[in-house]
N, CA, C and O of each residue as an XYZ file, in Angstrom:
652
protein
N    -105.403    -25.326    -27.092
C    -104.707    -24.072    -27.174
C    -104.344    -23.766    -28.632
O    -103.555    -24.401    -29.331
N    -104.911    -22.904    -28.899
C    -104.402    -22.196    -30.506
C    -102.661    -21.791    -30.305
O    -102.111    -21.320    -29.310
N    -102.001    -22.207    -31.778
C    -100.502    -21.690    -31.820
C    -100.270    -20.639    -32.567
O    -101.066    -20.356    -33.462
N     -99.122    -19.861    -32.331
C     -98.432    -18.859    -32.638
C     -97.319    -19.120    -33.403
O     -96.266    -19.616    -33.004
N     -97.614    -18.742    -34.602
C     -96.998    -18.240    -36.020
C     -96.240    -17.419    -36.403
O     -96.748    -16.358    -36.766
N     -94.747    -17.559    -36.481
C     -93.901    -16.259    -37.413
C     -93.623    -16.754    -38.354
O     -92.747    -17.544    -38.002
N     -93.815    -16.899    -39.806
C     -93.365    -17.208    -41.290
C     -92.700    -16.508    -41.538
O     -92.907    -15.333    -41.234
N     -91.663    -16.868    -42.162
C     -90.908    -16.564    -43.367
C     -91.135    -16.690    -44.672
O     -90.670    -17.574    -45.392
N     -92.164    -15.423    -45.136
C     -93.191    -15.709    -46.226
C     -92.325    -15.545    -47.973
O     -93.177    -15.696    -48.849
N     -91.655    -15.423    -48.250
C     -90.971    -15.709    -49.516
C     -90.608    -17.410    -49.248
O     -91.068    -18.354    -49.890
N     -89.496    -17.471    -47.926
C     -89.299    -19.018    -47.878
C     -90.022    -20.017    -48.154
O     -89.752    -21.105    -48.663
N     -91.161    -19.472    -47.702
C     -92.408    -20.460    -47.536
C     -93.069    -20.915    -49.020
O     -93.439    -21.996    -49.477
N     -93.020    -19.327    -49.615
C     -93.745    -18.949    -51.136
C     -92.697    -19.954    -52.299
O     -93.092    -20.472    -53.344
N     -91.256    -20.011    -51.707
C     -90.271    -20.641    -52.598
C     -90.572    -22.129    -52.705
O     -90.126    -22.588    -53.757
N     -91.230    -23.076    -51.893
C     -91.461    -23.939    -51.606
C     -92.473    -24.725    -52.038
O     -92.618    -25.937    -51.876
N     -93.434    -23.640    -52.822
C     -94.937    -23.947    -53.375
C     -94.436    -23.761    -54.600
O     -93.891    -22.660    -54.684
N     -94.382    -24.652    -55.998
C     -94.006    -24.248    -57.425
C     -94.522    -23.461    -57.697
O     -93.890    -22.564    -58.255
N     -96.132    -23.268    -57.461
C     -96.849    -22.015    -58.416
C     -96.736    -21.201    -58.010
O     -96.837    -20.240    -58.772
N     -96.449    -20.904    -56.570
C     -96.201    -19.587    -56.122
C     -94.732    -19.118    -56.435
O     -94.566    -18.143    -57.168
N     -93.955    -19.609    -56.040
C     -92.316    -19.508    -56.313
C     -92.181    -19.182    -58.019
O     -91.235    -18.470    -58.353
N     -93.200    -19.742    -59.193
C     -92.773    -18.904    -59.931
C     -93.122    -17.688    -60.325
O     -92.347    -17.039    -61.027
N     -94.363    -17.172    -59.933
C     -94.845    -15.338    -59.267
C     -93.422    -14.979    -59.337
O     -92.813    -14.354    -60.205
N     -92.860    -15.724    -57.786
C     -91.823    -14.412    -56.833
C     -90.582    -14.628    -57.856
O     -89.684    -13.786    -57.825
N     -90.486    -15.754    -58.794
C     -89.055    -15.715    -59.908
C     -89.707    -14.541    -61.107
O     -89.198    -13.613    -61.735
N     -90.799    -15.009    -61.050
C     -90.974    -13.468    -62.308
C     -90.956    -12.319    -62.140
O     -91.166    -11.502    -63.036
N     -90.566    -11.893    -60.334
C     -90.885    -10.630    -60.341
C     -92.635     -9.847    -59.869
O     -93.071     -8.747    -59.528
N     -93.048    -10.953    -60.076
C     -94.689    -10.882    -59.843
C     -95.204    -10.917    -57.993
O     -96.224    -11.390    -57.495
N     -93.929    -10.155    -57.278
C     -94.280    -10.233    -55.787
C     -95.784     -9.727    -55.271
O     -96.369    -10.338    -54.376
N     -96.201     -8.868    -55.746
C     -97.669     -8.855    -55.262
C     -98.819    -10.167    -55.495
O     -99.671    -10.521    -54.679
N     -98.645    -10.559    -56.403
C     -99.562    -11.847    -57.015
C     -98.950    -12.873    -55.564
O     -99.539    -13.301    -54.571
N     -97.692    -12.971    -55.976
C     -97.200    -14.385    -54.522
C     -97.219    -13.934    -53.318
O     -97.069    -14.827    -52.484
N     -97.369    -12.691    -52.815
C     -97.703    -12.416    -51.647
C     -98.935    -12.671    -51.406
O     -99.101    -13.304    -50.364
N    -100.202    -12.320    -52.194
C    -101.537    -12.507    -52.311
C    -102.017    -14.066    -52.357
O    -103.158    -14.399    -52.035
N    -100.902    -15.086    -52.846
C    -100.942    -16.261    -52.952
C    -100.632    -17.082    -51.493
O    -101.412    -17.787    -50.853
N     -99.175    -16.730    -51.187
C     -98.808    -17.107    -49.899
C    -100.099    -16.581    -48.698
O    -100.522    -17.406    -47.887
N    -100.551    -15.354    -48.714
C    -101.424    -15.121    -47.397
C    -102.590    -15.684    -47.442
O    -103.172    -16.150    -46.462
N    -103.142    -15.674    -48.972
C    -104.380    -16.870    -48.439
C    -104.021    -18.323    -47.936
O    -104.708    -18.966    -47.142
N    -102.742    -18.779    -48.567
C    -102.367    -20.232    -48.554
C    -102.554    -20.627    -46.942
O    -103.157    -21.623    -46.543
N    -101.928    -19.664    -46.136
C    -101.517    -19.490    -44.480
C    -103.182    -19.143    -44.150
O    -103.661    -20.029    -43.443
N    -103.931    -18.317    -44.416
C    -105.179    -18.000    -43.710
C    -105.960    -19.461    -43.849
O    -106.018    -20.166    -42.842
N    -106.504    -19.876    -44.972
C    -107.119    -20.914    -45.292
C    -106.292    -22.031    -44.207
O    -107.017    -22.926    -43.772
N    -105.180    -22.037    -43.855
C    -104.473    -23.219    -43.067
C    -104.803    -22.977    -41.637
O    -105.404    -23.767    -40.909
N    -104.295    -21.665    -41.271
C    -104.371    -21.564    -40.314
C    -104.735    -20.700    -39.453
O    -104.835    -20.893    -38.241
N    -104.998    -19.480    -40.173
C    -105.726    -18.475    -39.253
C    -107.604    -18.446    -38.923
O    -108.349    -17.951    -38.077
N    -107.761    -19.443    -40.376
C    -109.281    -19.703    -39.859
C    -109.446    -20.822    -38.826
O    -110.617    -21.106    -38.575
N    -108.374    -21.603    -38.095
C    -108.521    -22.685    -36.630
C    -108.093    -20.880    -35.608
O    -107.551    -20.967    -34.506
N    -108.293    -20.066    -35.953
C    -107.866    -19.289    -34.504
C    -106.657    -18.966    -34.174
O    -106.460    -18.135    -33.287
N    -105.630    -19.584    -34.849
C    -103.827    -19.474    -34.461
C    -103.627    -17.831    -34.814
O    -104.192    -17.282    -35.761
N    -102.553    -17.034    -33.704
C    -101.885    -15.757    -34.145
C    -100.842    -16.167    -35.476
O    -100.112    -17.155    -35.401
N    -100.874    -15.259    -36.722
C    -100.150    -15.752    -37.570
C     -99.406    -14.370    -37.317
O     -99.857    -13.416    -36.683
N     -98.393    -14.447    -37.833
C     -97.050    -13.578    -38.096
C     -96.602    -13.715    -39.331
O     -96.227    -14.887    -39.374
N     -96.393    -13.176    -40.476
C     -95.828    -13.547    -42.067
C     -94.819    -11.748    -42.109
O     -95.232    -10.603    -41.923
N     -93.313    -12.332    -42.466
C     -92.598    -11.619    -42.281
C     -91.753    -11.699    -44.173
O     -91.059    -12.585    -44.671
N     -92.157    -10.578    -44.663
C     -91.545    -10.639    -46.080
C     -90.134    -10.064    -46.551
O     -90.140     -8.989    -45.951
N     -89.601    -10.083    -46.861
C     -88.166     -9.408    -47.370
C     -88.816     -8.293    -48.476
O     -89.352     -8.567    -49.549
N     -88.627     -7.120    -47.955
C     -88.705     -5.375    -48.530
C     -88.415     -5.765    -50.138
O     -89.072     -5.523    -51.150
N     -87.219     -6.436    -49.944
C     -86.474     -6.127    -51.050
C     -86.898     -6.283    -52.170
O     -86.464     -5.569    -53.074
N     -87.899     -7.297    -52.423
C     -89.331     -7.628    -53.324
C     -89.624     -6.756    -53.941
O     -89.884     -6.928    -55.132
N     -89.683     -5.590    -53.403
C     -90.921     -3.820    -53.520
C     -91.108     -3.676    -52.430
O     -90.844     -4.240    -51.368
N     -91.647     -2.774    -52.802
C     -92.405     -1.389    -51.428
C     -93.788     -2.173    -51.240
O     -94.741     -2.107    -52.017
N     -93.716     -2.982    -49.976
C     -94.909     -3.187    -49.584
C     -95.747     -2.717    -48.208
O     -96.839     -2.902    -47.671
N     -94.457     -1.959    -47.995
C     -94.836     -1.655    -46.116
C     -96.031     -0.934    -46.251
O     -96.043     -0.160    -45.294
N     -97.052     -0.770    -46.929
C     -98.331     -0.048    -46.607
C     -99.274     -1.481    -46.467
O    -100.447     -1.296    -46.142
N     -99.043     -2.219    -46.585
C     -99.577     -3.952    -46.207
C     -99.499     -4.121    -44.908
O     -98.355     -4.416    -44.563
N    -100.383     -4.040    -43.904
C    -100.147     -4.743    -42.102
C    -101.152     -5.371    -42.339
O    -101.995     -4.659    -41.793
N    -101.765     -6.329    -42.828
C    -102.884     -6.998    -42.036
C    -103.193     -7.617    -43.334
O    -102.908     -6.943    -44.324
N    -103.809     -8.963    -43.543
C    -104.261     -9.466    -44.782
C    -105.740    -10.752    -43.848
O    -105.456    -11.925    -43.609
N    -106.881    -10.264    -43.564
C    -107.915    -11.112    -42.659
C    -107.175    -11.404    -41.558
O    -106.919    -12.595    -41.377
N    -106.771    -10.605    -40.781
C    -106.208    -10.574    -39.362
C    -105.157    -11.233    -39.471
O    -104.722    -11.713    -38.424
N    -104.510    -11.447    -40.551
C    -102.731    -12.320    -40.156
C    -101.996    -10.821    -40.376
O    -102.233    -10.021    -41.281
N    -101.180    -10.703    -39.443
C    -100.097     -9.924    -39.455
C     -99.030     -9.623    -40.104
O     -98.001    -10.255    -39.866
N     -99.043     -8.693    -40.972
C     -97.589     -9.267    -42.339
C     -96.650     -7.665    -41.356
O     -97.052     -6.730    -40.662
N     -95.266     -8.154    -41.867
C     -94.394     -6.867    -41.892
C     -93.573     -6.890    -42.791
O     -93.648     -7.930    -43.445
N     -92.569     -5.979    -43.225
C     -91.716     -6.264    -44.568
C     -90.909     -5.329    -43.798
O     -91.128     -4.422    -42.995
N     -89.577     -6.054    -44.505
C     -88.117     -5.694    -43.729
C     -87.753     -4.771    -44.728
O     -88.089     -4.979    -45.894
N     -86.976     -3.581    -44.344
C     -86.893     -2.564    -44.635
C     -85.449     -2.259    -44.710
O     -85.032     -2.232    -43.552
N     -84.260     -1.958    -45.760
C     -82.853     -2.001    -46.184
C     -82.570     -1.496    -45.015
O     -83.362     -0.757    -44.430
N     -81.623     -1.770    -44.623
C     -80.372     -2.972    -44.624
C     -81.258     -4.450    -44.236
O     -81.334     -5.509    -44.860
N     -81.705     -4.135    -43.289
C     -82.811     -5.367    -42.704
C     -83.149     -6.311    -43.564
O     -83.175     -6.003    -44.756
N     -83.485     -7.675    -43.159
C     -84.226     -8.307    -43.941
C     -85.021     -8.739    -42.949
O     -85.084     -8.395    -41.769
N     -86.141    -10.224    -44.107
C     -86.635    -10.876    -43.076
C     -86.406    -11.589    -42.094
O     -87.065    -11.786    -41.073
N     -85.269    -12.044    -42.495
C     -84.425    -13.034    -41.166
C     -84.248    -12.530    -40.418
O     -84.867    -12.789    -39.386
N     -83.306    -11.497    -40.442
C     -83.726    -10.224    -39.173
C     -84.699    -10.044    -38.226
O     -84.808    -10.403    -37.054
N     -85.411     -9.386    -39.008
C     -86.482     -9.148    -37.867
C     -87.282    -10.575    -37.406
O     -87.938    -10.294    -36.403
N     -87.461    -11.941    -37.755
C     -87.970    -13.144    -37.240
C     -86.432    -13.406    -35.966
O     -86.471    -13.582    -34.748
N     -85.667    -13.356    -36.568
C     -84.203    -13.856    -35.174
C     -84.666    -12.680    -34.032
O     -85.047    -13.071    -32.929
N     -84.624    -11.394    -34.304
C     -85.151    -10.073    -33.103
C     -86.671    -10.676    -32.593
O     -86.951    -11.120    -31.480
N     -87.217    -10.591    -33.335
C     -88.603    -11.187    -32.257
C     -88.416    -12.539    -31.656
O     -88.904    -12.898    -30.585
N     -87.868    -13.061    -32.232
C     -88.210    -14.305    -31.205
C     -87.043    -14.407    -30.366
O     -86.926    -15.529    -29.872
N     -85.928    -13.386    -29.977
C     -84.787    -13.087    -29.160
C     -85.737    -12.476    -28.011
O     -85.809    -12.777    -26.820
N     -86.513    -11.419    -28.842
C     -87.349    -10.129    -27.429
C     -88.411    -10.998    -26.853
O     -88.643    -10.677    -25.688
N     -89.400    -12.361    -27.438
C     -90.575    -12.162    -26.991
C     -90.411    -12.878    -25.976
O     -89.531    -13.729    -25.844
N     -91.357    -12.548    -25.083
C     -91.346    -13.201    -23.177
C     -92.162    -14.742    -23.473
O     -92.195    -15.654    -22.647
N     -92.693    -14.779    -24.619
C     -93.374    -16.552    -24.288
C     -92.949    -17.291    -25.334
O     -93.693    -18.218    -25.655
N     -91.436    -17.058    -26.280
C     -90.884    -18.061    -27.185
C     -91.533    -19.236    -27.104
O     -92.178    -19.491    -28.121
N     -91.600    -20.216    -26.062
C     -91.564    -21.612    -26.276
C     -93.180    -21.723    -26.922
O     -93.552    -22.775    -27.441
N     -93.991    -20.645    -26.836
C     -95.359    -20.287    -27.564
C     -95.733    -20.566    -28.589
O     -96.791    -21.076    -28.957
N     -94.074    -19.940    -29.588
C     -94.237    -19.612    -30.975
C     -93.556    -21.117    -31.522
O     -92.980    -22.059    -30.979
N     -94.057    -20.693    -33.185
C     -93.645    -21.774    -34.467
C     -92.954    -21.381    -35.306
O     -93.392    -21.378    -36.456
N     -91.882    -21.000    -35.083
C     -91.360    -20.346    -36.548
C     -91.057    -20.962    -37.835
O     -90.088    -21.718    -37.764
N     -91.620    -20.865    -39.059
C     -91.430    -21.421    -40.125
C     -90.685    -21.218    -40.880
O     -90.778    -20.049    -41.254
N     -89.723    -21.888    -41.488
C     -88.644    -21.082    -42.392
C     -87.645    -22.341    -42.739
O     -87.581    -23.398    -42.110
N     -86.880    -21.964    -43.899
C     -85.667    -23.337    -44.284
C     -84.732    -22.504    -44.003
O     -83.664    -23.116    -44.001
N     -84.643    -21.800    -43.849
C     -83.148    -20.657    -42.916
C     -83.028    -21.323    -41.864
O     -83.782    -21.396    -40.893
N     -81.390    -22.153    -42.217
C     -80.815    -22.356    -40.992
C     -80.935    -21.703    -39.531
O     -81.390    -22.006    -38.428
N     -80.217    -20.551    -40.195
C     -79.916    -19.671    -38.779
C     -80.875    -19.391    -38.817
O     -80.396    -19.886    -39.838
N     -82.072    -19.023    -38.809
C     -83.222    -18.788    -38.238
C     -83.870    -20.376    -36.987
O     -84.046    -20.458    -35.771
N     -84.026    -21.334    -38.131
C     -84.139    -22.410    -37.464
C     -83.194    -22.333    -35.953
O     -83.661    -22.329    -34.814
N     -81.662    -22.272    -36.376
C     -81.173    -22.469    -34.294
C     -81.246    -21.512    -33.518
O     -81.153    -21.451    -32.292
N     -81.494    -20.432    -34.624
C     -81.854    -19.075    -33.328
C     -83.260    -19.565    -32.894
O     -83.420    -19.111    -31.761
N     -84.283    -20.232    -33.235
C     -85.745    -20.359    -32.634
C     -85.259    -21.331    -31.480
O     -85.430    -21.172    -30.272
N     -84.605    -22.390    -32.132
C     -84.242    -23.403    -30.915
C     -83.817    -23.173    -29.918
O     -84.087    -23.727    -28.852
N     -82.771    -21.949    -30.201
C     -81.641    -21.840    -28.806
C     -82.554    -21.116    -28.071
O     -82.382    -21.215    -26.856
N     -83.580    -20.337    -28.463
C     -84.445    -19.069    -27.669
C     -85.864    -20.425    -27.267
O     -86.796    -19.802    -26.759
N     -86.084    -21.391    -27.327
C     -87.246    -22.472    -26.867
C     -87.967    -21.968    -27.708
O     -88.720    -21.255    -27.045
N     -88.265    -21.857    -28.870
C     -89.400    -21.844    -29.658
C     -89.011    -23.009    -30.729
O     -87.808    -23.244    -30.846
N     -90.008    -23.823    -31.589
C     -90.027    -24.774    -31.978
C     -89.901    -23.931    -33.667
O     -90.290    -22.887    -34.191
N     -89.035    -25.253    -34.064
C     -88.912    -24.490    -35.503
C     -88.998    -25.343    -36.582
O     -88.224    -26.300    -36.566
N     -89.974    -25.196    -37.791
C     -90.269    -26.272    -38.679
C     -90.159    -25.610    -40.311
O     -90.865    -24.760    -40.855
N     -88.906    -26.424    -40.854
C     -88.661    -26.348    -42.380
C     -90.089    -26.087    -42.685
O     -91.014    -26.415    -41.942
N     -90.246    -25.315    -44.127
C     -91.271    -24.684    -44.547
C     -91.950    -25.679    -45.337
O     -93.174    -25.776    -45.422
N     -90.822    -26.658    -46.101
C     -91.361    -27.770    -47.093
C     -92.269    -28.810    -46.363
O     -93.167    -29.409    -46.955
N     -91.917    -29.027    -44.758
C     -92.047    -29.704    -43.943
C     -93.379    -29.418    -42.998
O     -94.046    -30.073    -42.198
N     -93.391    -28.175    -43.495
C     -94.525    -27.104    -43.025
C     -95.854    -27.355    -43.744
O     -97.008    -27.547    -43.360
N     -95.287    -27.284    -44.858
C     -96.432    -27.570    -46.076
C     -96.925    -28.597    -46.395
O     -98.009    -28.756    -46.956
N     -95.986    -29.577    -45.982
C     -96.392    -31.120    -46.203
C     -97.486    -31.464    -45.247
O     -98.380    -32.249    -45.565
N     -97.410    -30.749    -43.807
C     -98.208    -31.102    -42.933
C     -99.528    -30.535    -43.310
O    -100.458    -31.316    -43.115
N     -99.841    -29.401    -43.790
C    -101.053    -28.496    -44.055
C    -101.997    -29.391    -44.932
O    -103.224    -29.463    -44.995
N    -100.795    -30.171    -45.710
C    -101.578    -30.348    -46.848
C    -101.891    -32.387    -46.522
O    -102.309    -33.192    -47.355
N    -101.580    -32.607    -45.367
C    -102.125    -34.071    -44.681
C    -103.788    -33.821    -44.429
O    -104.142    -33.086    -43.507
N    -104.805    -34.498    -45.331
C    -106.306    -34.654    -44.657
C    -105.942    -34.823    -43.280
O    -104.967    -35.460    -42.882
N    -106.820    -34.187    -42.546
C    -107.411    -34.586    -41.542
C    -108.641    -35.241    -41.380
O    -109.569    -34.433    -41.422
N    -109.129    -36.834    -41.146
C    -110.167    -37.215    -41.049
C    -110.358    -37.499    -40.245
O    -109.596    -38.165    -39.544
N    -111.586    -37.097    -39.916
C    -112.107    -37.603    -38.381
C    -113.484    -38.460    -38.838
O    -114.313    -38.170    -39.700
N    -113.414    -39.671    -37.903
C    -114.802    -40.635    -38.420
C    -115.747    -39.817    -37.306
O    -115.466    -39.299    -36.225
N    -117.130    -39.948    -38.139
C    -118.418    -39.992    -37.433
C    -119.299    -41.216    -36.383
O    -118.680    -42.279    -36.341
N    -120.017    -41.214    -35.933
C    -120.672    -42.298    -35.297
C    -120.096    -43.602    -36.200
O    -119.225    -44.402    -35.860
N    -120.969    -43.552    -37.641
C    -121.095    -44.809    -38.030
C    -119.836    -44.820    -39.030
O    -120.078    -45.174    -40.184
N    -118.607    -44.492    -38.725
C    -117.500    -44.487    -39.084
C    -117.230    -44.137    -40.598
O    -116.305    -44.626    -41.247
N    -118.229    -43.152    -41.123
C    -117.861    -42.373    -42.258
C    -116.969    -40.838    -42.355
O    -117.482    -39.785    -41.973
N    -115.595    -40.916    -42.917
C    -115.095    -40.137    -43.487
C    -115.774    -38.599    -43.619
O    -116.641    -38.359    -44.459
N    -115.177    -37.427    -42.519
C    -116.153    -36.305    -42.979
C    -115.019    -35.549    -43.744
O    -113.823    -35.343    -43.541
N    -115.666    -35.319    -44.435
C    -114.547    -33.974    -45.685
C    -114.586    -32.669    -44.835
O    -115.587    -32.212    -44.282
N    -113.193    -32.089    -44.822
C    -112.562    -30.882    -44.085
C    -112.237    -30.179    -45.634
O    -111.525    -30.735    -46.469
N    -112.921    -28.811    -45.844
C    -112.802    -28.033    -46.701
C    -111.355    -27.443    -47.089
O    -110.988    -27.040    -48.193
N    -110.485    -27.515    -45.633
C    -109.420    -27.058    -45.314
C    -108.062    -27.742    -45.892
O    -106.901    -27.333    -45.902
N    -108.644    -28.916    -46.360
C    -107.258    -30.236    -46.983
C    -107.422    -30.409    -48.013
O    -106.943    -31.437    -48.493
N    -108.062    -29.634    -48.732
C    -108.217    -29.777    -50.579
C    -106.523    -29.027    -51.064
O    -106.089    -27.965    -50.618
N    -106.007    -29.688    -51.795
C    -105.055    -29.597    -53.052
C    -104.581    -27.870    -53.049
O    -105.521    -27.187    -53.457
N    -103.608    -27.214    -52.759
C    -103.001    -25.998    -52.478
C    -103.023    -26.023    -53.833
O    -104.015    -25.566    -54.401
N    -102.074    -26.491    -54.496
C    -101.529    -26.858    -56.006
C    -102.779    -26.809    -57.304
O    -102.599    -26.367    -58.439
N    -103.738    -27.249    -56.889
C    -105.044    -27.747    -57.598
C    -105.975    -26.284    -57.810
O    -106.470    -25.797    -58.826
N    -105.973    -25.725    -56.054
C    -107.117    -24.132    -56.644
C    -105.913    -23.185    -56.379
O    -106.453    -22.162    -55.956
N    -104.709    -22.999    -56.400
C    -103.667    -21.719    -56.484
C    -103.721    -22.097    -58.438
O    -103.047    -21.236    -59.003
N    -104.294    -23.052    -59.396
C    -104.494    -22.975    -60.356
C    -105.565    -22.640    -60.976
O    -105.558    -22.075    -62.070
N    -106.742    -23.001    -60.243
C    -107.710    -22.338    -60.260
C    -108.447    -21.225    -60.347
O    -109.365    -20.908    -61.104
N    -107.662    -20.424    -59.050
C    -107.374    -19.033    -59.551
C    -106.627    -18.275    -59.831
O    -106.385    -17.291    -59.132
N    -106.172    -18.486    -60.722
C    -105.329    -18.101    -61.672
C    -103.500    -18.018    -61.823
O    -102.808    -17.329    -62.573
N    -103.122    -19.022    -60.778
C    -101.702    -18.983    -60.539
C    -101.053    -20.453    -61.866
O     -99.984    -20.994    -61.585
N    -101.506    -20.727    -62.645
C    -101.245    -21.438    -63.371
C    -100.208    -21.065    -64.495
O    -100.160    -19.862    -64.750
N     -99.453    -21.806    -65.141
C     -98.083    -21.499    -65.887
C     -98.864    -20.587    -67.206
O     -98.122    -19.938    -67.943
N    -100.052    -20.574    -67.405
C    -100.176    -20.101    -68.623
C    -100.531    -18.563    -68.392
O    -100.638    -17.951    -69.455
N    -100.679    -18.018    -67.571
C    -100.432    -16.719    -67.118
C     -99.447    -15.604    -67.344
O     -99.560    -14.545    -66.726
């Protein structure tokens, strides 16, 4: 069964150095562009519904819904993102479904108290970034394209300090 995804995509972005310093410079389009591949490459190419929920307050991004079929929304004043992740996963009929990602407390026990499972973002990332190896017949190591170094090509292309 493929899983269901709501991020808390700054939280998430704060958590990655190269991206987190984009969103400290002010450079929110670059770390938004950073964070949604980071999440597609993880997880929307296994099939999972992703959800990535941004705080408005960044800029005007609400003309952004969709980045390769992951779902973004941006919270809109007074609102934030916490907001609208605590409202959806209050309204939706199959909570215990979803994953919500985020180091927001109260986000975290609002997922719990509603049966949806909820995982720190650092904790999030740590897992993405575990190889997965699976042996072959004659018990050789196959390389998964998917567990190469976040840190290594977000420098690559071009998220590096000398920018």
């Amino acid at each position: 069964m493929k899983n269901k995804y709501i991020i808390d995509g700054f939280n998430l972005g704060f958590k990655i150095p190269s991206i987190a310093e984009w969103i400290t410079k002010g450079e929110t389009d670059k770390a938004i562009r950073l964070i949604l591949n980071f999440i597609h490459t993880r997880l929307f190419s296994k099939g999972n519904q992703v959800i990535v929920v941004f705080d408005g307050k960044h800029g005007n991004h609400g003309h952004i819904q969709s980045h390769h079929g992951i779902q973004i929304k941006f919270s809109k004043k007074p609102e934030t993102a916490d907001d609208i992740i605590r409202k959806f996963i209050r309204n939706a009929s199959d909570t215990q479904l979803w994953i919500v990602v985020s180091s927001d407390s109260e986000i975290i026990y609002t997922a719990q108290d509603q049966g949806a499972k909820a995982v720190k973002s650092e904790v999030f990332i740590n897992q993405l970034k575990k190889p997965s190896v699976k042996k072959t017949n004659d018990n050789m190591q196959k390389y998964n394209p998917g567990d190469v170094d976040v840190e290594y090509w977000l420098k690559q292309f071009g998220a590096d300090k000398g920018e």
